[in-house]
C-alpha positions in Angstrom: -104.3 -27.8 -142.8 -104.1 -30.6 -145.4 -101.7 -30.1 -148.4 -104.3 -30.4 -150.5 -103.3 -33.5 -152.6 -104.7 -33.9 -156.3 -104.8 -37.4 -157.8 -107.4 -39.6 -159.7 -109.0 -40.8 -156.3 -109.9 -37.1 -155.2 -111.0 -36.5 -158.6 -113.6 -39.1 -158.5 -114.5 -38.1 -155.1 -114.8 -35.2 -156.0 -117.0 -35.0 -158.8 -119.2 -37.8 -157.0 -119.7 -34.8 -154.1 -120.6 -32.7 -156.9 -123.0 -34.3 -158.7 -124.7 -35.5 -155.6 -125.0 -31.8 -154.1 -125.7 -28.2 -154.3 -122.7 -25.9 -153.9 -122.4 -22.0 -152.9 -120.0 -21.6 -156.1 -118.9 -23.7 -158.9 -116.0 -21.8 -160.8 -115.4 -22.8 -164.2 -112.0 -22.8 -165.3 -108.4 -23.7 -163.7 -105.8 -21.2 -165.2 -104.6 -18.7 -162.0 -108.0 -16.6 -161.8 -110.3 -19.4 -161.3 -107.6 -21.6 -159.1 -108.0 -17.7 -156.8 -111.5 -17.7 -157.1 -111.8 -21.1 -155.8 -109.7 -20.5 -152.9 -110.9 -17.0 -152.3 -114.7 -18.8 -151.9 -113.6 -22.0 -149.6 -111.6 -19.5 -147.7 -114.6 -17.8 -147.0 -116.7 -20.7 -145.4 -118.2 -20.8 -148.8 -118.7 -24.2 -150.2 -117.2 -24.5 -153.7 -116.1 -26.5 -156.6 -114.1 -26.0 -159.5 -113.5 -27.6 -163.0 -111.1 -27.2 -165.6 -111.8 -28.5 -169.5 -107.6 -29.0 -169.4 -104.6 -29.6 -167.1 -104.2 -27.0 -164.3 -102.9 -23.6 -165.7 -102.8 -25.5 -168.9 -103.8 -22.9 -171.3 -102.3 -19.2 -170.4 -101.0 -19.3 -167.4 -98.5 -21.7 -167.9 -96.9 -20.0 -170.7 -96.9 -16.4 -169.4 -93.0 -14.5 -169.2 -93.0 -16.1 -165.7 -92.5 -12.2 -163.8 -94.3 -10.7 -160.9 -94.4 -7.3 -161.7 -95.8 -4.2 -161.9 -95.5 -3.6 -166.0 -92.7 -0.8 -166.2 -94.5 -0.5 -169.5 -97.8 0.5 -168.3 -96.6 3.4 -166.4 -96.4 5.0 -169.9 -99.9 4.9 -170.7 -100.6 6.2 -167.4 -101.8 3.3 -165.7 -100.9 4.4 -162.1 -103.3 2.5 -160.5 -102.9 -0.8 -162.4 -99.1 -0.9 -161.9 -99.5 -0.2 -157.9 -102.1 -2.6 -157.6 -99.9 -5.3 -159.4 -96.8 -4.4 -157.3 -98.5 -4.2 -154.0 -99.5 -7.9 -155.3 -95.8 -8.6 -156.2 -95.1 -7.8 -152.6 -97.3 -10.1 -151.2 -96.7 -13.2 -153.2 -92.6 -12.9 -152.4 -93.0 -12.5 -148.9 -96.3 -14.1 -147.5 -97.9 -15.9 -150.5 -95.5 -18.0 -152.3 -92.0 -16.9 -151.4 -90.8 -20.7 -152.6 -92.2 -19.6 -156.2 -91.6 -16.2 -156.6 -88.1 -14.2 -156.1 -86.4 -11.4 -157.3 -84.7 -10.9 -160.4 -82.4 -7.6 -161.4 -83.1 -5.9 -164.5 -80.4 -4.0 -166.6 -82.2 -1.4 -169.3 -80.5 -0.2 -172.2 -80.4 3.5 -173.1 -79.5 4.2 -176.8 -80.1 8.7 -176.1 -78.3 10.3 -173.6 -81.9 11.9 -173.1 -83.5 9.0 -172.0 -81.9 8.6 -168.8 -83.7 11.2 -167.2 -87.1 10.0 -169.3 -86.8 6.3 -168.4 -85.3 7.2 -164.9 -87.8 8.9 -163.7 -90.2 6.6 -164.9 -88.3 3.7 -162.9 -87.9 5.8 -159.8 -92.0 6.0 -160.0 -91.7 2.5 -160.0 -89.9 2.4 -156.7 -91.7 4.4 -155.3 -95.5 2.9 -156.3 -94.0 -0.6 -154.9 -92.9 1.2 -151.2 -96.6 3.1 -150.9 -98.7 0.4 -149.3 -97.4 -2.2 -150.7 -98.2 -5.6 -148.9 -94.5 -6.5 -148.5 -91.4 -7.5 -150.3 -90.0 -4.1 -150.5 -86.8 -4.4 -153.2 -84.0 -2.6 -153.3 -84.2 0.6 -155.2 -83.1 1.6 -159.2 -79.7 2.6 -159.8 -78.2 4.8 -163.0 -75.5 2.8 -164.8 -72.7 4.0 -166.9 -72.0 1.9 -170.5 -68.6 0.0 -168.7 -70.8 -0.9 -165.6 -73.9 -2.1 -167.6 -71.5 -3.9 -169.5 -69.6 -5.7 -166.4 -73.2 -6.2 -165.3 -74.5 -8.0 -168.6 -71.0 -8.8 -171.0 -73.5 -10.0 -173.7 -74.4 -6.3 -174.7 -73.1 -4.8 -177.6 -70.9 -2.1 -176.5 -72.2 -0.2 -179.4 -75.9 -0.5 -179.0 -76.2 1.5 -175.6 -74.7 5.1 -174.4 -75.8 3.7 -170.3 -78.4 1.6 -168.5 -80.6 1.2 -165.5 -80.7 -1.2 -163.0 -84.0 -2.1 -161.1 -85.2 -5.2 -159.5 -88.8 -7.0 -159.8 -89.8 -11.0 -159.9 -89.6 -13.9 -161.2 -92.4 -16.6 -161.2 -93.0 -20.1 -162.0 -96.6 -20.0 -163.4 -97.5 -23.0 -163.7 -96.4 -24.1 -160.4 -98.4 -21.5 -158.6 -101.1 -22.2 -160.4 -100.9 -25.8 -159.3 -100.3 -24.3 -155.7 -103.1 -22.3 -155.8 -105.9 -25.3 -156.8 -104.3 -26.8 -154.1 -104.3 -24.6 -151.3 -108.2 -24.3 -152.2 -108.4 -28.3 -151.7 -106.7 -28.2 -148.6 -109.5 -25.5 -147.1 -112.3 -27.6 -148.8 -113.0 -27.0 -152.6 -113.7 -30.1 -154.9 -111.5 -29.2 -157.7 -111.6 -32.1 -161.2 -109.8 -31.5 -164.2 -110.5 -32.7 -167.6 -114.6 -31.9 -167.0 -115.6 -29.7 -169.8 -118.7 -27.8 -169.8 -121.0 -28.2 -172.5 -124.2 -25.9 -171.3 -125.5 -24.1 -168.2 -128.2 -26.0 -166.0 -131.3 -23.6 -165.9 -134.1 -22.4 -163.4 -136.1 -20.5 -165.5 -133.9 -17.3 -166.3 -131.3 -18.0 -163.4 -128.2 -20.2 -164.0 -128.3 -23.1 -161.5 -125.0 -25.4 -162.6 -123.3 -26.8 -165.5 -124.0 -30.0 -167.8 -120.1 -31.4 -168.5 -118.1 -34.0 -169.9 -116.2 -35.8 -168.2 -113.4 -36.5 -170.7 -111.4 -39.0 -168.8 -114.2 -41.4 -168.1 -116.3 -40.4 -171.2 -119.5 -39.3 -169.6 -122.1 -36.8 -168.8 -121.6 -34.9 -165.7 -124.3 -32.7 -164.2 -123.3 -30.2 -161.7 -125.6 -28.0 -159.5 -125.0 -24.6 -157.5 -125.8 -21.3 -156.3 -123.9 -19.5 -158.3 -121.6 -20.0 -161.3 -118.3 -18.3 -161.7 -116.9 -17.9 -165.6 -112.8 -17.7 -165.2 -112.2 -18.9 -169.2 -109.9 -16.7 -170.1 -109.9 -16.4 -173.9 -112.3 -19.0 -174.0 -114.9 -16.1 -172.5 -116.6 -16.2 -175.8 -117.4 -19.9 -175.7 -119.1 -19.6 -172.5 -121.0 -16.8 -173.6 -122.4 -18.5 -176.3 -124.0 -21.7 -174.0 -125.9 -19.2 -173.2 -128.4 -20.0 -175.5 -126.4 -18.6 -177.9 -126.0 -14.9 -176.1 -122.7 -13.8 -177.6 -122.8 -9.8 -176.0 -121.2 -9.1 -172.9 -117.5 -7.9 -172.8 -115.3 -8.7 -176.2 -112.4 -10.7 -175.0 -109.3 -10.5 -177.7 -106.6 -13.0 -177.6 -103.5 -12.1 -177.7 -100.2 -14.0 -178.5 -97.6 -13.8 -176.9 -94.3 -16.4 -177.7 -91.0 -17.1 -175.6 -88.3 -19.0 -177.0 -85.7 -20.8 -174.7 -82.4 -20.8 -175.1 -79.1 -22.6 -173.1 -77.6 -20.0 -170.6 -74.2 -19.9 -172.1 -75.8 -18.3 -175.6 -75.9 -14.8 -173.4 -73.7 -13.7 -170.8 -75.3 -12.0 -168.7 -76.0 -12.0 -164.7 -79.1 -10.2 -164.8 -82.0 -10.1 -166.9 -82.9 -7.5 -169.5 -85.6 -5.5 -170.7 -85.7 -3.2 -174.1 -88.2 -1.7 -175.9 -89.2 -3.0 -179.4 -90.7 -1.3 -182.2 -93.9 -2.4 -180.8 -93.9 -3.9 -176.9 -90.5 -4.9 -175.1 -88.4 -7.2 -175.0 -87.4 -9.7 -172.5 -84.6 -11.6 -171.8 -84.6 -13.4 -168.7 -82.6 -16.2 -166.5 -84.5 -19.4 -166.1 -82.5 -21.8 -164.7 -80.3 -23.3 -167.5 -81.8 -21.7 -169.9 -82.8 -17.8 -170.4 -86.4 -16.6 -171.7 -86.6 -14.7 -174.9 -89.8 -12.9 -175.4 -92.6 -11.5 -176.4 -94.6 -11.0 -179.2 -98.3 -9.1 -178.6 -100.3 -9.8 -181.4 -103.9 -10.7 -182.4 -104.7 -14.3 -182.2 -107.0 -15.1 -185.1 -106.9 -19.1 -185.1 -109.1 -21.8 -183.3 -109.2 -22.4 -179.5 -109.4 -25.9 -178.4 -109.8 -27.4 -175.5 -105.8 -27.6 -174.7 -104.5 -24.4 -176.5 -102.3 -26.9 -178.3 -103.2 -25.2 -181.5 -101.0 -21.8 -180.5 -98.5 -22.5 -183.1 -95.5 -20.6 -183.8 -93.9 -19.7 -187.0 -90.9 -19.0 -188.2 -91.9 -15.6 -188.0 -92.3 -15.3 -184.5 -88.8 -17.2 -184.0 -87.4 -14.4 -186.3 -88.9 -11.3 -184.8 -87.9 -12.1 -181.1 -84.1 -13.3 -182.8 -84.1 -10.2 -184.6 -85.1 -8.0 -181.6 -82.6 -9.9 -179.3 -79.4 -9.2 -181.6 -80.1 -5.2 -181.6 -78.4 -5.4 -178.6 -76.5 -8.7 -178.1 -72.7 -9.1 -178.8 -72.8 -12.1 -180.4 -76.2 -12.7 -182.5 -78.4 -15.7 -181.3 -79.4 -17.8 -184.0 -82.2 -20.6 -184.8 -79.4 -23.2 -183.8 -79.6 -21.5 -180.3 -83.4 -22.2 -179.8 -84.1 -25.4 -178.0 -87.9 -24.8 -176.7 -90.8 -22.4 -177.8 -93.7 -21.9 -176.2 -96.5 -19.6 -176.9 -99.8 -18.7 -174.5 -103.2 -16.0 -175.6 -103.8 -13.5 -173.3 -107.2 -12.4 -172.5 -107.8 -8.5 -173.2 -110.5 -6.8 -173.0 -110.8 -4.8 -176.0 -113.2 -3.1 -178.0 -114.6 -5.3 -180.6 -112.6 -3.5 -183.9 -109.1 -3.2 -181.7 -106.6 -3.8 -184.2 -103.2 -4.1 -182.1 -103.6 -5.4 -178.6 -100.2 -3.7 -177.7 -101.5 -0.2 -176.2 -104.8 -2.3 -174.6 -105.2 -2.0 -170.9 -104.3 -4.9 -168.6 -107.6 -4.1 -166.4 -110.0 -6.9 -166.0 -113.8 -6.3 -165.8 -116.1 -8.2 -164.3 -119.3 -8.6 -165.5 -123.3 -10.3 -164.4 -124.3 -12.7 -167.6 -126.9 -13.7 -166.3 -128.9 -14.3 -162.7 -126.8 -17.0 -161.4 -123.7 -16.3 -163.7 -120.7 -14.0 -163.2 -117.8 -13.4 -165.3 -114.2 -12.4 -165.0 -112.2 -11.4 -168.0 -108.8 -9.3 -168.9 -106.5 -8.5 -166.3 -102.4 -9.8 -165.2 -101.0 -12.4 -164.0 -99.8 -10.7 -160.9 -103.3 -9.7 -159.5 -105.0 -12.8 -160.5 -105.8 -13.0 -156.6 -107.7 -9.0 -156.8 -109.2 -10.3 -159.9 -110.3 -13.4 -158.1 -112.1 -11.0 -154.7 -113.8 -9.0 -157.4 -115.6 -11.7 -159.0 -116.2 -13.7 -155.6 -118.1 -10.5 -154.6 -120.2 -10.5 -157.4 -120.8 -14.3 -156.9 -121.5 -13.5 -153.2 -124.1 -11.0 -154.4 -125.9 -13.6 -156.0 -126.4 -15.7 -153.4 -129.3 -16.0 -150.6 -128.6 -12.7 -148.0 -128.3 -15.2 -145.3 -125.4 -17.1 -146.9 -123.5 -14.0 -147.8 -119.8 -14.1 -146.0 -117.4 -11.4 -145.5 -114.8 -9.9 -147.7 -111.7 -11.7 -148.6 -108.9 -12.9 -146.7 -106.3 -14.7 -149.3 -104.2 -11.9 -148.6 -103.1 -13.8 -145.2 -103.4 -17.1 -146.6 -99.6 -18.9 -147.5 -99.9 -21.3 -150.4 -99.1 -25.0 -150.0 -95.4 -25.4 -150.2 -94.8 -21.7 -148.7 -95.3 -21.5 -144.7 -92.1 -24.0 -144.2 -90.2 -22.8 -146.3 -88.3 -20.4 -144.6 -86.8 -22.6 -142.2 -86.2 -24.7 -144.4 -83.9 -22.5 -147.2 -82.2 -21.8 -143.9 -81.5 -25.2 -143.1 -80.6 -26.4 -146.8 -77.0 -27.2 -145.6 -78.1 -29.8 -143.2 -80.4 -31.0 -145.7 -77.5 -31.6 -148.2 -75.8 -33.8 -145.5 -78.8 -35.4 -144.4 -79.3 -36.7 -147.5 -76.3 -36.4 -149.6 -77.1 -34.4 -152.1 -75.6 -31.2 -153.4 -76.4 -27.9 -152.6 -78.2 -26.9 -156.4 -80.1 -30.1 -156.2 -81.6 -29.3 -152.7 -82.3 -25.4 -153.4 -83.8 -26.8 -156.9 -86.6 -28.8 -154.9 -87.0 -25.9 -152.5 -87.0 -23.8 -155.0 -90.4 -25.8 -156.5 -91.9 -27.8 -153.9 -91.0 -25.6 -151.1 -91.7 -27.4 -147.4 -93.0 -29.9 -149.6 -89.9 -30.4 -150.5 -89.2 -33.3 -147.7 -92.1 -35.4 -149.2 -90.0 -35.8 -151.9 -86.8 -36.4 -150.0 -88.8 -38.7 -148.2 -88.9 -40.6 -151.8 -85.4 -40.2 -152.0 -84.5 -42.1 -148.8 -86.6 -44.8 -150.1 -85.7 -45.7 -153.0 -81.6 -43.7 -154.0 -82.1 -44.8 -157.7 -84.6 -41.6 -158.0 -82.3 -39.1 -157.2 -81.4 -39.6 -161.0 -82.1 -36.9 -164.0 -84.9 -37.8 -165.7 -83.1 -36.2 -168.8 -79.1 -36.5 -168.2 -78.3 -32.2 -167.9 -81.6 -31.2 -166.8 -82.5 -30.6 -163.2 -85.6 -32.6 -162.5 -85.5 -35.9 -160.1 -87.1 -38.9 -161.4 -88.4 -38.4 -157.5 -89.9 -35.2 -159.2 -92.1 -37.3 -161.4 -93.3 -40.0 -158.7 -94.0 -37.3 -156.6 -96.1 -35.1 -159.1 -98.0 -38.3 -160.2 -98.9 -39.0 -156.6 -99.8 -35.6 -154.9 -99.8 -32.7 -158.3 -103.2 -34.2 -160.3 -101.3 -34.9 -163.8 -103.4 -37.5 -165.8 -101.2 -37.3 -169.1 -97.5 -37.3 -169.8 -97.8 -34.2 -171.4 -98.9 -32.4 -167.8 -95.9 -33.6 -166.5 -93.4 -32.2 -169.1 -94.7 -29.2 -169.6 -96.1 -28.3 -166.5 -94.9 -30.2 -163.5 -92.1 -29.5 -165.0 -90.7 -27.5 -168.4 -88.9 -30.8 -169.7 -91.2 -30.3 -173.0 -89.6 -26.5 -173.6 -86.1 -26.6 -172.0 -85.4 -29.9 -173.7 -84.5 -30.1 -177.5 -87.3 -31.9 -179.3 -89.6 -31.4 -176.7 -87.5 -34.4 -174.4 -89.7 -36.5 -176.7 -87.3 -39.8 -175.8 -87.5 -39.4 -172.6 -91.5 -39.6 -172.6 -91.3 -43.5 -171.8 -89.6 -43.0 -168.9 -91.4 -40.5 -167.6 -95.1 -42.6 -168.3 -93.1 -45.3 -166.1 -92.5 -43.4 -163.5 -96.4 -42.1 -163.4 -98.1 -45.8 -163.9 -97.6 -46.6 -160.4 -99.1 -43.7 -158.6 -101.8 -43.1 -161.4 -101.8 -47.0 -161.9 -101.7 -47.4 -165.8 -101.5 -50.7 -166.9 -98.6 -51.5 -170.2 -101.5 -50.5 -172.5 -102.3 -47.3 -171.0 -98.5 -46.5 -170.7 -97.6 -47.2 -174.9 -100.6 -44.7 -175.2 -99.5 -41.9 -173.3 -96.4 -42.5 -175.0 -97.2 -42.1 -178.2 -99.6 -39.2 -177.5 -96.8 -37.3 -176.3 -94.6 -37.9 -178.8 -96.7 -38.1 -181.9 -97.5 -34.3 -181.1 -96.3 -32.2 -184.2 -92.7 -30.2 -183.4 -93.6 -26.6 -181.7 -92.2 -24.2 -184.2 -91.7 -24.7 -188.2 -92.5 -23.0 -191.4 -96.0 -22.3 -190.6 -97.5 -19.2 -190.7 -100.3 -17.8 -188.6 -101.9 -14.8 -190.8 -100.1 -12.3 -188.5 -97.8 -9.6 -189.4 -95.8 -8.9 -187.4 -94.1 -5.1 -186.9 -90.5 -4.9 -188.7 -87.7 -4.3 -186.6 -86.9 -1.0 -185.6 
């Protein structure tokens, strides 16, 4: 199978196959949902196609809390069936999927009642048990009960003060974006014509039935006219939009967005070996290990601002910063402060609500898929982890819309490994050789395994040819200026800013965004993407002309006081 490569030659190619041809689907949008879409059609012997108005995963799914999991929380609103579907999922993505991209990650949680432990215990051993009963694999070891001194050994960063005891319980870790990426890929590799930066500006018409998109291509700055079968809708919080092309037809299922915000901050802020989860006076909290750095997070509140085309326009205030601070100290030792914070980042999740909801906290994390019209199906709502049920459910409805004698059988993603992930085994195994092979330290080879999985020797292969790119790119960060020739070559970036903040977190684990090290980064892409000096000052300066990610702004929300 090929590795499905993305870069500006396959995207012509790509869009040239389009336009000149009919397809079975053409999914519109390129977050996780319509990356599994895609590759749940090719995988079927369908032929497909699939555009994104942005970068790959560049609106919500690359700025999700980064966890495979079940949602502890949605056990308490009785969501049985939600949480074993999403930890069956979990399962399958850590052993078979992705198990380069995904791992586990031990939880501690806080009890402040001595009669919670038997509440919030039992709640976890349901947990357990929903992940062993027929789960698709990557069975984890089971919850413990903690006394304060060994919740305390286990995280030193807790306020001896703020708990009686703890649980400990394992679930996973996920690099979003990454897997996105993976994802578009692997459909590549079995056939899909994937483009970004196409948006779609109306729906191509047969009398009533939908029969492709008219688009704009916004790198070359033309019309683009695509035709096909069937249309699937994966826009996320954009599901409104889409709606409306509809010659104005704005019914259908209300789609809410929902903001969510992570701040970063450097490892040695927190002491801890494990990550954490506490309720808040409205969600929970999270603080979790990422690398260097740990994840603070999240706010869940209603997104009333604009949507562009790159969700660049999710600000946060200094009201989010506070709130997730304030949460965080209730039970840290020593209190983080804004001084700590060197990266924010905030993404909108797509609920499906009812059109009055008022606080998106208690809404359901089910999706729904829906008929717009003959021709058109929709996907909307829904998790992170089971973007790849989400992704069979609205396949099926796209298969029912096609001719009976081009209908194909039910999905099979469940048995296919992502690019990066059927080598990788072997090669975690062999990572000691690897370090001698190659002379590099141990961190520096499980970092690239850790990302690039088996294709992790493509980029050693850089390595051996040219030694100077086994540099930093940013002196104290982990990513190899390799890293960047590498993504520019075989990941589909077309701006600096896909390469910072998705190829790699540069743009959030960096202070100031790693705004000086955006020249060297745009050098390291002209080659493969072949920008000439003029091309290269402009990326430049659109990366670092972008206004700073968190200030004194305000978004009109108000936010829940601290319990």
């Amino acid at each position: 199978m090929s590795t499905g490569p993305l870069d500006p030659l396959q995207r012509r190619r790509a869009l040239a196959q389009l336009a000149d041809g009919t397809v079975d689907v053409l999914v519109v949008g390129g977050g996780v949902v319509g990356a599994g879409a895609a590759l749940d059609a090719a995988t079927r012997g369908l032929t497909v196609g699939i555009v994104e108005q942005g970068d790959w995963a560049g609106g919500t799914s690359s700025r999700s809390s980064r966890l495979a999991h079940g949602g502890l929380r949605y056990l308490e609103h009785g969501e049985f069936g939600l949480v074993h579907e999403a930890l069956a999922e979990r399962g399958l993505l850590l052993e078979r999927l992705a198990p380069h991209l995904v791992r586990p990650v031990r939880f501690v949680f806080p009890l402040t009642k001595g009669w919670e432990r038997p509440y919030v215990g039992a709640g976890v051993a349901l947990y357990d048990v929903l992940a062993r009963f027929g789960a698709g694999g990557g069975t984890l070891p089971g919850h413990r009960h903690l006394t304060r001194r060994a919740a305390l050994r286990m995280f030193p960063a807790l306020d001896p003060g703020a708990l009686v005891g703890a649980l400990t319980f394992f679930d996973a870790q996920i690099d979003d974006a990454r897997h996105t990426l993976a994802t578009v890929r692997t459909a590549v590799a079995h056939g899909a014509l994937a483009a970004s930066r196409v948006q779609v500006t109306g729906f191509r018409r047969d009398g009533d039935r939908v029969v492709g998109v008219q688009g704009w291509d916004r790198l070359a700055k033309t019309p683009v006219a695509l035709s096909a079968r069937t249309v699937v809708a994966a826009t996320g919080v954009w599901g409104a939009r889409t709606r409306t092309l509809l010659d104005g037809d704005t019914g259908g299922t209300v789609v809410t967005p929902s903001k969510g915000v992570h701040l970063v901050v450097p490892r040695r802020a927190i002491d801890g070996q494990t990550a954490l989860i506490a309720r808040t006076s409205t969600s929970v909290l999270f603080l979790l290990p990422w690398g260097a750095n740990w994840l603070v997070g999240t706010t869940d509140t209603i997104w009333h601002g604009s949507l562009d085309v790159d969700q660049s326009g999710v600000e946060v205030d200094r009201r989010d910063v506070d709130f997730l601070l304030t949460e965080a100290n209730r039970w840290l030792r020593t209190p983080l402060t804004h001084e700590d914070v060197v990266g924010v980042y905030a993404g909108l999740r797509p609920l499906v609500t009812d059109a009055d909801v008022q606080d998106t906290t208690k809404v359901s994390r089910e999706h729904v898929v829906s008929r717009l019209a003959p021709g058109l199906v929709s996907v909307a709502g829904g998790k992170y982890t089971t973007y790849r049920v989400m992704a069979s459910d609205v396949v099926d409805a796209a298969v029912a819309e096609l001719p009976e004698m081009r209908r194909p059988g039910p999905s099979r993603t469940a048995g296919v490994p992502l690019v990066g992930a059927e080598g990788f085994p072997r090669l975690w195994e062999d990572r000691h050789r690897l370090t001698a092979t190659h002379r590099l330290p141990l961190p520096v080879i499980e970092h690239l395994l850790r990302r690039h999985g088996d294709q992790t020797t493509r980029v050693l292969a850089l390595l051996d040819e040219a030694p100077e790119l086994a540099e930093p790119v940013v002196e104290g960060a982990a990513y190899l200026a390799a890293e960047i020739v590498h993504a520019a070559a075989e990941e589909g970036p077309l701006t600096v800013d896909d390469v910072m903040n998705r190829r790699t977190r540069l743009g959030t684990e960096v202070p100031d965004g790693a705004r000086p090290a955006a020249t060297a980064v745009a050098e390291l892409m002209a080659g493969p993407l072949g920008w000439d000096r003029v091309e290269l000052r402009r990326q430049v300066a659109a990366y670092q002309e972008r206004p700073p990610a968190w200030g004194d702004r305000t978004d009109g929300v108000e936010h829940e006081p601290s319990a």
